[in-house]
C-alpha positions in Angstrom: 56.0 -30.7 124.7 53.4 -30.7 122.5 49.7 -30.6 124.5 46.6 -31.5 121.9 43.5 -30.7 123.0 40.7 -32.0 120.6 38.2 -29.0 122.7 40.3 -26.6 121.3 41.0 -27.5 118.1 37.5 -28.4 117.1 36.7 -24.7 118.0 39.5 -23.3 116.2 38.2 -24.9 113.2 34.6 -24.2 113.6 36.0 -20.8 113.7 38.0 -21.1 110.5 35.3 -22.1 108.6 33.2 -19.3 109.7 35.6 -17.0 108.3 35.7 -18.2 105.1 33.9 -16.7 102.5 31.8 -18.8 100.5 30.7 -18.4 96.6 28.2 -16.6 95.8 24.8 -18.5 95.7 21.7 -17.7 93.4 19.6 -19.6 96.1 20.3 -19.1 99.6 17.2 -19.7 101.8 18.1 -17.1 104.5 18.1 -15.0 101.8 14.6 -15.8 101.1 13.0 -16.0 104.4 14.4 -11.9 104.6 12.6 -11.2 101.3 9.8 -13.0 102.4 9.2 -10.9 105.7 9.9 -7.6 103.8 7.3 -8.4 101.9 4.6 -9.2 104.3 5.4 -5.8 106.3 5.3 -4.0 103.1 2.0 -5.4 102.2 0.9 -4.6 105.9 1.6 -0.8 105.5 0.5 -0.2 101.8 -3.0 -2.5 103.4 -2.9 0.4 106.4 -2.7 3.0 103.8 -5.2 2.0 101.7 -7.9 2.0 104.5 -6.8 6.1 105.4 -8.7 8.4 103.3 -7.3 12.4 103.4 -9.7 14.6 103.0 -8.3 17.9 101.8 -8.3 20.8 104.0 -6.8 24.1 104.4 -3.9 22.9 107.4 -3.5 19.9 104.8 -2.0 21.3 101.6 -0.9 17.9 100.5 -2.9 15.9 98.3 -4.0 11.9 99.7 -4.1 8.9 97.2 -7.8 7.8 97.0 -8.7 4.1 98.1 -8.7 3.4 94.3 -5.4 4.8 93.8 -3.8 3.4 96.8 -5.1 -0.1 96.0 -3.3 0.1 92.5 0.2 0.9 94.4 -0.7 -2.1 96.6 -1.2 -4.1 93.4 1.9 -2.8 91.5 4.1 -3.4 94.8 3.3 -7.0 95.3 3.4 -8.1 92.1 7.3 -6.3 92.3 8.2 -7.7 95.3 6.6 -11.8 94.2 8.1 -11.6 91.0 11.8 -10.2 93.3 11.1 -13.0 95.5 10.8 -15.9 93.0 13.2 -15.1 91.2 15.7 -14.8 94.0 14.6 -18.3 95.2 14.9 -20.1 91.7 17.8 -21.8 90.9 20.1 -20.1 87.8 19.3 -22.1 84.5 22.9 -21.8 83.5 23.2 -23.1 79.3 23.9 -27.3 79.5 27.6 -27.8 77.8 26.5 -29.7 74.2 28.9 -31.9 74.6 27.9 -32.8 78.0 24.3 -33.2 76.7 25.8 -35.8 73.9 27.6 -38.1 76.2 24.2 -38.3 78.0 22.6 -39.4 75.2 25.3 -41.9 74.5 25.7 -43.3 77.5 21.4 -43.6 77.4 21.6 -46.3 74.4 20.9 -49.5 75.1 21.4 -52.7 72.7 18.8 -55.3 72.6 19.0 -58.7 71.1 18.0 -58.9 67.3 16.2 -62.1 68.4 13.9 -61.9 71.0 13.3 -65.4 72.5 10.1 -64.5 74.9 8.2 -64.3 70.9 10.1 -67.9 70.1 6.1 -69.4 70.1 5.1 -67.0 67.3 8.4 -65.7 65.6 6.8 -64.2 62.7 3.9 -62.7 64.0 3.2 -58.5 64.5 6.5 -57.2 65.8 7.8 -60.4 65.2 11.1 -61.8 67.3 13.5 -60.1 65.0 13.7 -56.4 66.5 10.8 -57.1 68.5 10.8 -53.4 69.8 10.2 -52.1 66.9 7.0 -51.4 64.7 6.6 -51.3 61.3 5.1 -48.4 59.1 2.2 -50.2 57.0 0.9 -48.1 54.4 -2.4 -49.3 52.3 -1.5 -51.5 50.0 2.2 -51.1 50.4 5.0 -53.4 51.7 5.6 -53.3 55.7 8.8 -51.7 56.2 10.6 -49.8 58.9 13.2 -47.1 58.0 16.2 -44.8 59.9 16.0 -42.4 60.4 12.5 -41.2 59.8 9.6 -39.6 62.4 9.0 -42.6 63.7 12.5 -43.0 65.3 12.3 -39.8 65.9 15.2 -39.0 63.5 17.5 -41.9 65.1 20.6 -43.9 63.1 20.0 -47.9 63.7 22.9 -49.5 65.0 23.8 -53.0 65.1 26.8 -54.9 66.7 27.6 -58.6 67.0 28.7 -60.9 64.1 27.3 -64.2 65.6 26.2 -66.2 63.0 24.6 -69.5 65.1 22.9 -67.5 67.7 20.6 -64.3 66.6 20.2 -63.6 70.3 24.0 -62.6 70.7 23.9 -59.5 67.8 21.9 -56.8 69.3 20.4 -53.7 67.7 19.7 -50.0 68.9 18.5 -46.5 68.2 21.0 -43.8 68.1 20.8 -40.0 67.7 23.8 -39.1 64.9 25.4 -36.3 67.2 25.5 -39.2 70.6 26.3 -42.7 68.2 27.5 -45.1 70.6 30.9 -45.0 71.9 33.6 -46.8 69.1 30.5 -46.8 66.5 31.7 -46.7 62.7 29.0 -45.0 60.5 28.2 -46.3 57.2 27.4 -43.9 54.7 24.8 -44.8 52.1 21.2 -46.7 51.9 21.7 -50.4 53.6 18.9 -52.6 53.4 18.6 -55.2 56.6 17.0 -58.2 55.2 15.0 -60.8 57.9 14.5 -64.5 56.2 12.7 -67.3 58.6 14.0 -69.8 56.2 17.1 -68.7 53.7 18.9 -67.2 51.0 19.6 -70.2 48.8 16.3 -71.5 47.9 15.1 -69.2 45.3 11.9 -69.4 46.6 12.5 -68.2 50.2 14.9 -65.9 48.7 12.8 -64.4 46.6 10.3 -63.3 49.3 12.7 -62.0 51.3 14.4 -59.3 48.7 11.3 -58.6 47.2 9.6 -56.0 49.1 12.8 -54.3 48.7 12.3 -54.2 44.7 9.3 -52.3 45.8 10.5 -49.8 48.0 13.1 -49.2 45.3 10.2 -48.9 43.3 8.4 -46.1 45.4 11.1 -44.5 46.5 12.4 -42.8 43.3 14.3 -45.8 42.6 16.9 -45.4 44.9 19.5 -48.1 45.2 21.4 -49.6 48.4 24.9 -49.5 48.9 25.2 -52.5 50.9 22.5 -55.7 52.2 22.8 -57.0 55.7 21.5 -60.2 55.6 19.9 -62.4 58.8 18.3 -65.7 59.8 16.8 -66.2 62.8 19.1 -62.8 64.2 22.4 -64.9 62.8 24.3 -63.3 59.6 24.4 -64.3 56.6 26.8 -63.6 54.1 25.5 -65.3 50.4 22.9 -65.3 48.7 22.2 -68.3 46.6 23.4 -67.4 42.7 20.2 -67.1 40.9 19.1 -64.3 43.4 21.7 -63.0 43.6 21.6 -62.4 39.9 18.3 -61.3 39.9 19.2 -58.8 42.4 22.0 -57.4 40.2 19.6 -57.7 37.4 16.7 -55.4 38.9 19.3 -52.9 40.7 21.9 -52.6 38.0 25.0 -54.0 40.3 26.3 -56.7 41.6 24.7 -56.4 45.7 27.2 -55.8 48.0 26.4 -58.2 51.2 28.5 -57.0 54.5 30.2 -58.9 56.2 31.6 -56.5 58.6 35.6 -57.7 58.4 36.3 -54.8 59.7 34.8 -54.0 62.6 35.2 -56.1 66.2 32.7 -58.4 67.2 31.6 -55.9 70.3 31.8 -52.9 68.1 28.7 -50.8 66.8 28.0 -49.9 63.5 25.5 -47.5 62.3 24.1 -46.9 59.1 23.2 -43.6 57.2 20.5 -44.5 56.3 18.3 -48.0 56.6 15.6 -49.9 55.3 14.6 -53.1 57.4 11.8 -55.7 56.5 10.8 -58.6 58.1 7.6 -59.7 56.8 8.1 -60.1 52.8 5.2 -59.6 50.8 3.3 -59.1 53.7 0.7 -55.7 53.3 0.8 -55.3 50.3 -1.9 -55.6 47.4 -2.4 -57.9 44.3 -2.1 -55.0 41.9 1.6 -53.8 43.8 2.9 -57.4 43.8 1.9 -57.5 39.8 4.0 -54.1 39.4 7.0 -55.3 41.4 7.0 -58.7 39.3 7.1 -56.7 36.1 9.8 -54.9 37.2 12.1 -57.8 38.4 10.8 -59.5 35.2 11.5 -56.4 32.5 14.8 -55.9 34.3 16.0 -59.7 34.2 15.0 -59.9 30.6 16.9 -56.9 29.3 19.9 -58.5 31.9 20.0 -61.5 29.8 19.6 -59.3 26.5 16.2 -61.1 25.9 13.1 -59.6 23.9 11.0 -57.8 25.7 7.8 -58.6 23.9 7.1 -61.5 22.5 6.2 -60.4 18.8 9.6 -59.0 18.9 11.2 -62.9 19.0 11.6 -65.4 16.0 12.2 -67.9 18.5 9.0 -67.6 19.9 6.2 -70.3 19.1 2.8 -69.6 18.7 2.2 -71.6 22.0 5.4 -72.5 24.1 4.7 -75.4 26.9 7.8 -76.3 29.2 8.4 -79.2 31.0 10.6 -78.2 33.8 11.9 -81.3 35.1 13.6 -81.9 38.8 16.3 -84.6 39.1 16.0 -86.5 42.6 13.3 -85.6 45.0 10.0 -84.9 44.0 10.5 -85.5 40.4 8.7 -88.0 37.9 9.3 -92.0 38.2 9.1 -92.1 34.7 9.9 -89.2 32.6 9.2 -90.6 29.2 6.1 -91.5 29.3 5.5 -88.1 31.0 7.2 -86.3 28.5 5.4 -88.4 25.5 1.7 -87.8 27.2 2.0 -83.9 26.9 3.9 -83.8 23.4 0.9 -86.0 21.3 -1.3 -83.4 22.9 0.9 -80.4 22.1 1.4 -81.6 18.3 -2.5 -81.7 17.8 -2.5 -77.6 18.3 -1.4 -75.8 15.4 2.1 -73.5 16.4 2.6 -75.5 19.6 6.1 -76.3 20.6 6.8 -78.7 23.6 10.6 -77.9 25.2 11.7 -80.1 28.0 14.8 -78.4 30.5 16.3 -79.1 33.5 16.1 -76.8 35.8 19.7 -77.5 37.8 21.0 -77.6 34.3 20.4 -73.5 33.2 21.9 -70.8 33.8 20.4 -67.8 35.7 19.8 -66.2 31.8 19.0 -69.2 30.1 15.9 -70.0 32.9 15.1 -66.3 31.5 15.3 -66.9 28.2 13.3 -70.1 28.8 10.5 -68.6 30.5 10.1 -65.7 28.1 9.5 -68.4 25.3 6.8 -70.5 27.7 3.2 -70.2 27.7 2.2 -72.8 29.6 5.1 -74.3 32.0 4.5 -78.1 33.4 6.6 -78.9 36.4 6.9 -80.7 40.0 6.1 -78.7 43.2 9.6 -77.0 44.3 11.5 -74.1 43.8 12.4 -74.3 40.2 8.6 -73.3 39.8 9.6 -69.9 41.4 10.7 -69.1 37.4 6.8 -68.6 36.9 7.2 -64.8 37.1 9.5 -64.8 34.2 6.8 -65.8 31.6 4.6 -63.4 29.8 1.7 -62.3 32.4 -1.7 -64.5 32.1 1.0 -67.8 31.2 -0.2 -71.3 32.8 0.9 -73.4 35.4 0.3 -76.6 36.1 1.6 -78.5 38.6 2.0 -82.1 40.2 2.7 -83.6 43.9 3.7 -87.0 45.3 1.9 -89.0 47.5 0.5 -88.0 51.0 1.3 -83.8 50.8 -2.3 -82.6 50.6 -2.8 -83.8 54.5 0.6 -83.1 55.7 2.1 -80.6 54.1 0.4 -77.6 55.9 -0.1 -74.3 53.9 2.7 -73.9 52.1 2.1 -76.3 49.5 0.3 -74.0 48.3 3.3 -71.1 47.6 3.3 -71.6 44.0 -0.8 -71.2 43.6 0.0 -67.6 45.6 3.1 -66.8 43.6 1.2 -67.4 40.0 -1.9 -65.1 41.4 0.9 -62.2 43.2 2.8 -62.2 39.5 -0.7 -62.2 36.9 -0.2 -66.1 35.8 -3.1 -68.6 35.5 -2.4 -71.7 38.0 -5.0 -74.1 36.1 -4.4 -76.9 39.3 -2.3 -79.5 40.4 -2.4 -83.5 40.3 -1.6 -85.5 43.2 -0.3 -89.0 43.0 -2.1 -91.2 44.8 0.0 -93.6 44.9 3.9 -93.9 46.7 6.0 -95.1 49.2 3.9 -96.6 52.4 4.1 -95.0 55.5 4.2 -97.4 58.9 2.2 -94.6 60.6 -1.4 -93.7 60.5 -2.0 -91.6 57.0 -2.5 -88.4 59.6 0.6 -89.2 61.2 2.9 -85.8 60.6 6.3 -88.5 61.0 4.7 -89.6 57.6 5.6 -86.3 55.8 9.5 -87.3 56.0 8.2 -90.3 54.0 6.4 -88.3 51.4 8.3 -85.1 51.3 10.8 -86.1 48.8 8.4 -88.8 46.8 8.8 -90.0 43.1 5.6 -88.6 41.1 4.3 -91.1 38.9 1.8 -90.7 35.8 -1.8 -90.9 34.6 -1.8 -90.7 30.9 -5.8 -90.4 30.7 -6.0 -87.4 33.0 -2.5 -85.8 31.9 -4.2 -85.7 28.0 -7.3 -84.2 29.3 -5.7 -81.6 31.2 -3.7 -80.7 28.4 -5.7 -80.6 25.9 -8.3 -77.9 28.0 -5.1 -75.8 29.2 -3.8 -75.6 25.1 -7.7 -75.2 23.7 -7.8 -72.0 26.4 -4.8 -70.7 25.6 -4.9 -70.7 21.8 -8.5 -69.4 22.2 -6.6 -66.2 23.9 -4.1 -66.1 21.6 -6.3 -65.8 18.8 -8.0 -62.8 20.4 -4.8 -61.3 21.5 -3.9 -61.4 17.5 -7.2 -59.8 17.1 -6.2 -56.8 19.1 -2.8 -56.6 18.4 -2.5 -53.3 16.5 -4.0 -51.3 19.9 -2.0 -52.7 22.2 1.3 -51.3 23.2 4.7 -53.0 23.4 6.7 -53.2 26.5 10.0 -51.6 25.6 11.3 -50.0 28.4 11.4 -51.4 32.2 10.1 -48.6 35.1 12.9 -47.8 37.7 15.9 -47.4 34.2 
């Protein structure tokens, strides 16, 4: 019969466990409380000593340690016996595994959305709702960029993941150490630029102010070129440019950009970049004189592209005085072209060397809006994005440009783009007519549901004020062409193009 008794076997195995023989501890606090009571009757005897003095005598042979001398042993043996005791109560810093260390790190990373919707009121604004996290470094006069690694990401990789191209909020973005890159993460190896457009890549004009502060890192940076462009909207990817960027592009960089697209990688898998320039604010930061230097670059670059003269005395096509009419077909462009057309060639032909040319601007080519520009002096055209070709002419050419009815009260501050563009590239905007008359709208004139009546307006003519106009813009510009002639022999040719 088997008899359990839980008594007994509860003291057996109290007894066990007092046999067995436990590791050896660098901090035990028995251990401690021993040291610490050796101490104090140490420090009570050598105190005891110290307050004896021996004064030699002839049935004391031995020599006594004077007060100074004993208080020196009483010194020396508690600092041995604190430092003893301290160290015997501190735990062992044993050396952390590396690897150990790493996974830390990696399990420490967090993703955040690439659009942040608490900034949706003010999207473009400081940190802006694209990385929202993150700050950008803002030099004097320079573009706003951020870059990984650098000192301000204290050496960190960026890393993105998601490929959601109708929500930004669903691709997420984070720091990462290279030695700890989140778990699954592919690395890409060169420079990737990480492009941020509010609007998008297929109007040259919002195109153009998105890749542009790139063209000036490139230029500051010892003209270093990317391997790849990520491009967003809103946080969403997107995967084209539109084609006259992206020729431009290829034109200033000397390749074709590569845009990712990330076929390769899983929708939930990180990847992180070598090396990564991001900007989010376009021109934003920097100064007059650096926009001026970044348009000659894109427009020295797109000229030799296109195999076109880079200075004018070099051309035989060039007139003395070029003046383009860039026409629009469809929104925005002019009810009646011909009498447009026949207002601004009587006034060309009355200045000697003037030539009058009349394009479309859907009709040309990437290099033959080049080649256009680079014969234009003065260019005559609608407000839209074919006047984004500005940059292409000569620096100090003239723009003038016209407006259908109703945007001067409507159309908020960005009417004005092409003014800002002409100053940003060196050109002479010499004004703008607005028709006065157009299409009715059943609102109040400060209605804003009247701007989706006007927006896309016919433009229609005056031929008294079109001749005026003219005629000043032509007298000024031959005036400066005859003191350019006077000059000529000290000024130096453009030949080459920085960044080659």
């Amino acid at each position: 019969m088997n008899n359990y008794s839980p008594a007994f076997h509860r003291h057996k195995s109290l007894k066990q466990e007092k046999n067995i023989m436990l590791p050896f501890s660098c901090y035990s606090p028995k251990l401690s409380l021993y040291i610490l009571a050796t101490c104090v009757i140490l420090l009570m005897l050598l105190q005891i000593r110290s307050l004896h003095t021996v004064l030699p005598t002839p049935s004391s042979p031995l020599p006594s340690l004077s007060p100074s001398a004993s208080w020196s042993l009483f010194q020396q043996w508690q600092n041995l016996v604190l430092n003893r005791t301290l160290a015997a109560a501190s735990p062992v810093n044993c050396t952390q595994n590396p690897d150990s260390m790493n996974q830390k790190l990696r399990d420490s990373i967090t993703f955040l959305p690439l659009k942040d919707l608490r900034f949706s009121n003010q999207p473009l604004d400081g940190h802006t709702w694209f990385m929202s996290s993150m700050y950008d470094t803002r030099e004097e006069g320079e573009v706003q960029y951020q870059q990984f690694p650098s000192e301000p990401s204290k050496d960190r990789l960026l890393c993105l993941k998601g490929r959601d191209t109708h929500d930004g909020s669903w691709n997420y973005y984070a720091l990462a150490w290279p030695e700890a890159l989140p778990t699954n993460a592919t690395l890409m190896k060169g420079l990737t630029f990480v492009s941020y457009n509010h609007y998008n890549y297929d109007n040259i004009w919002h195109g153009l102010s998105a890749v542009m502060p790139f063209v000036a890192w490139h230029r500051k940076n010892s003209c270093e070129k990317p391997t790849r462009w990520v491009l967003y909207h809103w946080g969403e990817l997107r995967f084209k440019m539109g084609t006259w960027l992206n020729l431009l592009m290829e034109a200033t960089f000397g390749q074709a950009p590569h845009i990712e697209e990330f076929n390769d990688v899983d929708d939930d898998q990180p990847v992180c970049f070598e090396k990564a320039v991001v900007m989010r604010h376009n021109e934003g930061g920097m100064s007059r004189e650096r926009r001026m230097e970044v348009y000659d670059l894109m427009r020295c670059k797109a000229r030799v592209y296109c195999n076109v003269s880079l200075d004018r005395r070099d051309s035989h096509e060039r007139p003395d005085i070029g003046m383009t009419l860039l026409m629009r077909s469809g929104a925005r462009s002019f009810r009646n072209e011909t009498a447009v057309i026949g207002v601004f060639e009587k006034e060309c032909k009355k200045v000697k060397g003037c030539r009058l040319m009349v394009a479309y601007s859907n009709n040309l080519t990437f290099c033959q809006q080049v080649k256009q520009m680079s014969l234009t002096d003065i260019l005559i055209s609608p407000h839209g994005a074919q006047l984004t070709n500005m940059f292409l002419m000569d620096r100090n050419s003239s723009v003038m440009e016209f407006y259908p009815k109703g945007w001067l009260k409507l159309a908020g501050v960005g009417q004005y783009v092409y003014h800002w563009i002409a100053s940003w590239s060196g050109m002479r905007h010499r004004g703008e007519w607005r028709d006065p008359n157009g299409e009715s709208c059943p609102y109040s004139d400060e209605d804003h549901r009247c701007m989706s009546f006007y927006k896309n307006g016919l433009i229609g003519y005056n031929e008294t004020h079109f001749a005026e106009w003219a005629r000043n813009v032509l007298n000024d510009v031959q005036t400066k062409r005859f003191e350019e002639e006077g000059t000529k022999n000290g000024t130096a040719s453009m030949k080459t193009c920085d960044c080659n």
